[in-house]
N, C-alpha and C positions, 0 to 999 in steps of 0.2 A: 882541768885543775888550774886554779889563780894562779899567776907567777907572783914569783916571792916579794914584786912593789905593791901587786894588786895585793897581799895578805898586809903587808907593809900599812899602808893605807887605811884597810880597814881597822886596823888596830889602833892607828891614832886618832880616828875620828870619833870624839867623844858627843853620844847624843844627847839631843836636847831631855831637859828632864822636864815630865808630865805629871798632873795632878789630876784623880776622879775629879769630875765635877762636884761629887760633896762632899768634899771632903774641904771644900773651899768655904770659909766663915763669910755669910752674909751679913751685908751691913745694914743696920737695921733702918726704916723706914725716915724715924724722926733724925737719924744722925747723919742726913744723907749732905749737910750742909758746912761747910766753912763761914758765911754768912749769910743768913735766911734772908730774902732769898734769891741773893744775889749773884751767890759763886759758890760753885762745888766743893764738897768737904775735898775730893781726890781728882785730880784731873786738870787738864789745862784750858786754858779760857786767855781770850780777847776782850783789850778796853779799847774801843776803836772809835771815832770820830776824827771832825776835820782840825787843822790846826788852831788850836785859842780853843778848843772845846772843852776844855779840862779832864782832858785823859791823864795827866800824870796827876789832879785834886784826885779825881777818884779811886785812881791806885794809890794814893796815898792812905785816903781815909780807907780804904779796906785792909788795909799793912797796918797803920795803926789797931784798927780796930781787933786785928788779929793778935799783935802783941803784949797789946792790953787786956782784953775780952771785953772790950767795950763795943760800941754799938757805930756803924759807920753811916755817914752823914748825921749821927744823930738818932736814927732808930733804927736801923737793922743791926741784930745783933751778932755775935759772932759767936758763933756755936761749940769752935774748937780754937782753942787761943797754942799761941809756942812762936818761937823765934823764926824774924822774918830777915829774908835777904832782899836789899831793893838796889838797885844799879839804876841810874836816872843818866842819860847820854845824850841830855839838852839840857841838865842843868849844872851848874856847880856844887860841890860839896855843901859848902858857906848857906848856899839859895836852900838846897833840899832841906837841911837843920831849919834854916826861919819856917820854911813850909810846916812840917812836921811839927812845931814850936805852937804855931799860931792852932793847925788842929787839935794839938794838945790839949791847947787851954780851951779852946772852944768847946771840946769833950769832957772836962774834967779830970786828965791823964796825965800821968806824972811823965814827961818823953825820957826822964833819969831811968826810969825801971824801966823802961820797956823793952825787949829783948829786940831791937833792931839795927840792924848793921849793913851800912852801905858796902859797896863793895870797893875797897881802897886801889882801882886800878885806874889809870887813864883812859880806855881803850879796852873793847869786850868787842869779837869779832867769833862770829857763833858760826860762819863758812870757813875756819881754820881749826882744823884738830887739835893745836896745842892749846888753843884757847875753850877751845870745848872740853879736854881731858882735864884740866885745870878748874872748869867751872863746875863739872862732877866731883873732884876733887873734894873743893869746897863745899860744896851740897854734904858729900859724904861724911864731913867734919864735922859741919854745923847741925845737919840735921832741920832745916828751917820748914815749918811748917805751910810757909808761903814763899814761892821766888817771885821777884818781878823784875820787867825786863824792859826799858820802856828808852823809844820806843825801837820796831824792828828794823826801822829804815837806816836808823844809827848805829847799830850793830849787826850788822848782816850784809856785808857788802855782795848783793845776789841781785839777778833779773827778777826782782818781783812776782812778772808776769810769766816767767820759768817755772811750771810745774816740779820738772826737775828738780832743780834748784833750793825752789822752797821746801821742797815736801823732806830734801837732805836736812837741811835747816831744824823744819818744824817734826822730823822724824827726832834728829837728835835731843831734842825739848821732852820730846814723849818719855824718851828711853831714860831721859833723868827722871822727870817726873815719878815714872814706874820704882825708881828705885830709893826716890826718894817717899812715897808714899805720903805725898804731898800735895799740893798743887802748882801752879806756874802758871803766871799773870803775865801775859802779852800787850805791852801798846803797839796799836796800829792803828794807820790814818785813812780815812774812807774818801771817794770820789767824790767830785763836788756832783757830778751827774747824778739824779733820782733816776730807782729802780722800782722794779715790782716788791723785792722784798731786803730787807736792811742789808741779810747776808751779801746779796750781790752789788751791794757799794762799796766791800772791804776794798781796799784796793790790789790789784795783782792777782794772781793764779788763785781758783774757786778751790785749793787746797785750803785757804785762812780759815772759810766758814767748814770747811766739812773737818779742819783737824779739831777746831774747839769744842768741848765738852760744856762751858759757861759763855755767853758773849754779850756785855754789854754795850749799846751802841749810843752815842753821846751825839744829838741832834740840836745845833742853836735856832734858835728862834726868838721872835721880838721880845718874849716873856720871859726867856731866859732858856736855859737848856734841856733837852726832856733827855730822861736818858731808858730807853728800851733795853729790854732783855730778854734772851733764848737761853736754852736749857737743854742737854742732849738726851738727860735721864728725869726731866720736871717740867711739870706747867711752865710758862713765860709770867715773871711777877709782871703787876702792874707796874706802869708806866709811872715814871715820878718827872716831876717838873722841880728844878733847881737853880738856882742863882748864885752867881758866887758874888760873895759882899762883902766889902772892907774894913766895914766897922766892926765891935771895936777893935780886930783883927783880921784880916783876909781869912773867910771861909764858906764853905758852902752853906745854903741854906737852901732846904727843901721849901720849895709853893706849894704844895700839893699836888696828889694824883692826877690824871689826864684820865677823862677830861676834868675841869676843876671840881673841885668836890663842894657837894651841896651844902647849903645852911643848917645851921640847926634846926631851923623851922619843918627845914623837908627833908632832911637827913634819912631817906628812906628807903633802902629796898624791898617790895614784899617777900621775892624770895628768897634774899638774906634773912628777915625776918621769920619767916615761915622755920627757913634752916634751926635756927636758933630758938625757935619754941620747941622745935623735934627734940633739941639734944638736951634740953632742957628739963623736958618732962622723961628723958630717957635713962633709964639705969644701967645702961653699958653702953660700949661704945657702938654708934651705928657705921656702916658701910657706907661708899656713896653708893652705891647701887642699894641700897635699902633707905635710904635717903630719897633716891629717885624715884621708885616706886611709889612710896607713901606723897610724893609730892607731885606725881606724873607728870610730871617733863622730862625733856633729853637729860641725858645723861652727862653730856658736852653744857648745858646750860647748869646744870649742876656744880661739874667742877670748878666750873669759873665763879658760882658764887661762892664757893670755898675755899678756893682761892681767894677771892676779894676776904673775907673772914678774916681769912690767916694772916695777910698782908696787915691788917689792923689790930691785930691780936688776939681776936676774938674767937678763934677756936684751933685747936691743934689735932696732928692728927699722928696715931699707934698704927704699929702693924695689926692692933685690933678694930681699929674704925677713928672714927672722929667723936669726939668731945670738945666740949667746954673749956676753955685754958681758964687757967687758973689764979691770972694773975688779977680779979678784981677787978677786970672788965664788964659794962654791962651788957646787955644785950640792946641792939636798934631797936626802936620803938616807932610805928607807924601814928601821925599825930591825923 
């Protein structure tokens, strides 16, 4: 028979509560984005390059664009807009406002309305509990659709290279994340050493690449910046090349895809094109795998043209297949 701490015991320990699996609302196919197709509608993600890479431009134009519902760098749109929280711990107040000011008007965004709100503290130290019970706090308040945090190295006073360590850090992020039903934008800074794959230049414990859900990685180069992306639950978009330029305000400006995109003259893929006569002459939506059949190749060469597609606008895709989008795009023409 239990003695009376062992009954003790079981009676305080309250368990966890459990859901059927379907009981659980799935999210549907097209809504899987905060901005196409750059960052997870839900989940947390890294903006990670080397220092002067413009990791805190581009977590900017993603906060804007979420604020606003406008489009970041210019053409990725933001698919779910609401109030952003941004914490910048290399910059000043004064500097983030001119930042945000100049993307403003570069976008056409009023920065008055925009539901974004820095965080009024000195000092954000995410390895101390009162500072993390505090920044839940606030999450819990505000309800912001997007956090960012930029970057890790300035608020996180941890061994990097501390699995340990970081994974406390990057656990506690999750558990807001979760509750807030949101996302959470990480800056962090990558080794100057080349790897076999981007993930493993994060810098510090191989926790960075496996906690992110979204990770964009921001690479200079003589032509200006390419910034790569992965995806825990989505294709990797293409590669975009960017510049950041002064006139007539400091702002990014997209060069185009990687590698540079063709002429109008030759602007051509057959099986892009091919894609895009299918859905064409199609009266519902097709599959990629009915796609791929009718076109016999991989499957793998498939999604990547539909991919490229989507990244130009040219076609979207339902939990019932792929079509045509709709905004008055044509279709590629092989000359």
């Amino acid at each position: 028979m239990p003695s009376a701490s062992e009954q003790k015991g079981r009676v305080a320990t309250k368990p966890f509560t459990v859901r059927h699996i379907a009981e659980i609302q799935a999210r549907a196919e097209n809504a899987q984005w905060l901005v196409e197709p750059l960052w997870a509608l839900a989940g947390v993600g890294i903006v990670a390059g080397l220092p002067k890479a413009c990791k805190t431009w581009v977590a900017a134009e993603l906060a804007l664009a979420v604020a606003t519902g406008g489009s970041a760098l210019g053409r990725f749109p933001a698919r779910a807009t609401g109030p952003v929280l941004f914490f910048g711990a290399e910059a000043d107040q004064p500097s983030l406002r001119k930042r945000f000011e100049a993307i403003a008007a570069t976008r056409g965004a009023r920065l008055a309305d925009a539901p974004l709100f820095l965080l009024d503290i000195a000092e954000l130290r995410l390895d101390q509990d009162d500072h993390i019970a505090r920044l839940r706090a606030t999450v819990a308040e505000r309800r912001p659709r997007l956090l960012v945090l930029d970057p890790f190295v300035r608020i996180a006073r941890v061994d990097e290279n501390s699995a340990v360590e970081v994974s406390a850090v990057l656990g506690s992020l999750r558990a807001i994340q979760r509750e807030l039903d949101g996302a959470v934008l990480l800056a962090h800074h990558m080794r100057k050493s080349p790897a076999s794959h981007l993930g493993q230049q994060l810098r510090g414990s191989g926790d960075f690449a496996a906690w992110a859900d979204s990770t964009l990685y921001l690479t200079r180069r003589s032509d200006g910046i390419l910034l790569s992306g992965e995806h825990r639950g989505a294709p990797a978009p293409a590669p975009i090349l960017f510049r950041l330029e002064t006139a007539p305000v400091p702002h990014l400006a997209v060069v185009g895809h990687e590698p540079s995109p063709p002429s109008e003259q030759d602007e051509c893929d057959p099986l892009e094109a091919s894609i895009v006569d299918r859905l064409t002459a199609a009266t519902r939506p097709l599959s990629t795998v009915e796609l791929r059949d009718t076109l016999k190749v991989r499957k793998a060469t498939v999604i990547a043209a539909l991919d490229a597609l989507r990244a130009r606008g040219l076609v979207t895709r339902s939990d019932a297949g792929w079509t045509l989008a709709d905004d008055g795009n044509t279709q590629p023409a092989c000359n």
